[in-house]
N, C-alpha and C positions, 0 to 999 in steps of 0.2 A: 504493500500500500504506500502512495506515493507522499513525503513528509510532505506539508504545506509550505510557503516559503512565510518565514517569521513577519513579513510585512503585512500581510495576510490578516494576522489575530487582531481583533479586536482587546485593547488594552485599556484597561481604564483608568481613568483619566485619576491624576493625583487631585487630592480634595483640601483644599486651603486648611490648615490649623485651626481647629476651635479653641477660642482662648476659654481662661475658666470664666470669666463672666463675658460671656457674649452678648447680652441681651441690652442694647443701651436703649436711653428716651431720652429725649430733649424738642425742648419747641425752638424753632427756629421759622426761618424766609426763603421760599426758594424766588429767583428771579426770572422776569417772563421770558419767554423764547427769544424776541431780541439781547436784552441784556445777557444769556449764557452764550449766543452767540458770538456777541463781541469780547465776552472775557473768554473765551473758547479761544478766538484768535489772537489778544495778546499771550494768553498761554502758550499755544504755539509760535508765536512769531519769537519771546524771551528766549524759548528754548533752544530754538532754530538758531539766534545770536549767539547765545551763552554757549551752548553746543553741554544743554543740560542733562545729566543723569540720572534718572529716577522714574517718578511711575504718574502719571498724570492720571488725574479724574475725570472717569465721563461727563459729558455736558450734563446729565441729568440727574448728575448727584449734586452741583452744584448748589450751595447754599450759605444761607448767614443764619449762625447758632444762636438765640439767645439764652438759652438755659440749659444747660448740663443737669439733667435731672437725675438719672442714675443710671449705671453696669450692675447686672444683676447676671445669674443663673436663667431664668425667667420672668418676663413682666408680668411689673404687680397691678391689680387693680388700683392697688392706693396712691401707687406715682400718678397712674391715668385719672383719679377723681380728684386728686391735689391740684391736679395742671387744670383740669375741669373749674375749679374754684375759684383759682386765681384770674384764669383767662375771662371769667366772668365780670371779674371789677372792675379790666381794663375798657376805658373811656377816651379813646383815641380815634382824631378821624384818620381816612386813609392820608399815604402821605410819601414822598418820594424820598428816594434814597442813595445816593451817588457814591460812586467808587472812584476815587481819583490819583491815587497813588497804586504801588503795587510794587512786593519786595518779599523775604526771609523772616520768617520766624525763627528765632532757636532751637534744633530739633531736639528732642528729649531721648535721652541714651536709653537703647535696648540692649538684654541680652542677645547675647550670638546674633545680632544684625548690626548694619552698617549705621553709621548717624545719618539722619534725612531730615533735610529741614523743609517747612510749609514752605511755599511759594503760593502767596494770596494775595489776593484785592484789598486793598485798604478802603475801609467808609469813611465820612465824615460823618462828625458826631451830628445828633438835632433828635428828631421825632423818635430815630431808633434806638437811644441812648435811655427815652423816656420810658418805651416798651420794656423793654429790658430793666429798666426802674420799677417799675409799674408793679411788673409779676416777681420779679426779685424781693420785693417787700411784703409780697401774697406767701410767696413759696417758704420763706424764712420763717412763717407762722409755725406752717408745719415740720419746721426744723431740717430743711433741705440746708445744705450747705453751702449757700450761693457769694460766690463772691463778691468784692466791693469795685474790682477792676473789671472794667469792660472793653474790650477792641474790637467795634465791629468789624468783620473781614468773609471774605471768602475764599477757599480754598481750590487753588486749581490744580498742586501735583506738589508731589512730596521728592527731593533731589539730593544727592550727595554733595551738591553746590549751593553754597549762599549767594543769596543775590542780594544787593543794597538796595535801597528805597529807593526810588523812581517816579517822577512824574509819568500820568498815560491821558489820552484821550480820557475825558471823564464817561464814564456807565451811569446811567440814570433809569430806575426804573418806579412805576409807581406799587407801592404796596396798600394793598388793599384786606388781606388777609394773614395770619400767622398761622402755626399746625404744630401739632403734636406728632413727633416722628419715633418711630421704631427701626431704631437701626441693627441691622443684624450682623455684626461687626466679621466674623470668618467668611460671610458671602459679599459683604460688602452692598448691601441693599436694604433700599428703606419702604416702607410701609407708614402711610398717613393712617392716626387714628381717630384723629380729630381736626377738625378747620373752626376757625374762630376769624370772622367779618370783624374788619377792623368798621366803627360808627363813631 
């Protein structure tokens, strides 16, 4: 019987690492199909210059975080009714938000991998400063651990190279809504669990 040639087999595919808390939530902004598209193409064009190293993000994970709500094993309902709570008292109308600079974050040391630092969109401060204010003083009720620092930003690819601050064409997009996201950190995909109309 004749052996099959090894290219042949069907091999399956290696499966990304599950960390031990996989499970993250946090509300953030994503930005509308213009706006990822033009930070789609400063990301590429930075990289094209720099002749950057590392792993860029799809256009469709793009996003601006406002709240790291928690890495868990499994989401809990109580992150999801807490985020419920707070995103209720916020009293904001909609409102835009611009990206005008763009550079390196300091990447945070892992084991057994290489250091990689952010390469994001810088905001300016204003309406989104206040969101983030808003639910920050909601969530702290419930004893979430939220910080006192905020940098709005968005992230386009993570690199073995730092890049310095930069002026860019400004991104401007208008915000109209915020969301509760489910991110599933070893597949690297998000799931909305909630939309919250900005009024």
């Amino acid at each position: 019987m004749p052996v099959p040639d090894q290219n042949t087999f069907d091999f399956i595919p290696v499966q990304p690492r599950r960390p031990k808390m996989p499970e993250r939530v946090f509300i953030g902004l994503f930005p509308n199909q213009h706006a990822r598209e033009k930070a789609n193409h400063w990301s590429r064009l930075v990289s094209g210059e720099l002749g950057l190293v590392g792993n860029p993000l799809r256009a469709e994970r793009y996003h601006t975080s406002l709240i790291h709500l928690s890495d868990r094993k499994r989401v809990r309902s109580g992150d999801e009714y807490a985020a419920e709570l707070a995103a209720r008292t916020v009293k904001i109308p909609p409102f835009e938000i611009t990206y005008s600079r763009m550079g390196s974050f300091p990447g945070a040391p892992k084991r057994d991998r290489p250091l990689e630092h952010p390469l994001v969109l810088l905001a300016d401060y204003g309406p989104v400063a206040e969101l983030h204010a808003a639910l920050a003083a909601e969530l702290r009720k419930f004893r979430f651990r939220v910080p006192e620092s905020f940098r709005p930003h968005l992230t386009l690819s993570y690199n073995l190279q730092f890049v310095p601050a930069r002026a860019i064409q400004p991104i401007t997009f208008l915000v109209t809504e915020f969301v509760l996201v489910h991110s599933m950190l070893w597949l690297k995909e998000y799931r909305i669990l909630r939309r919250w109309p900005l009024h």
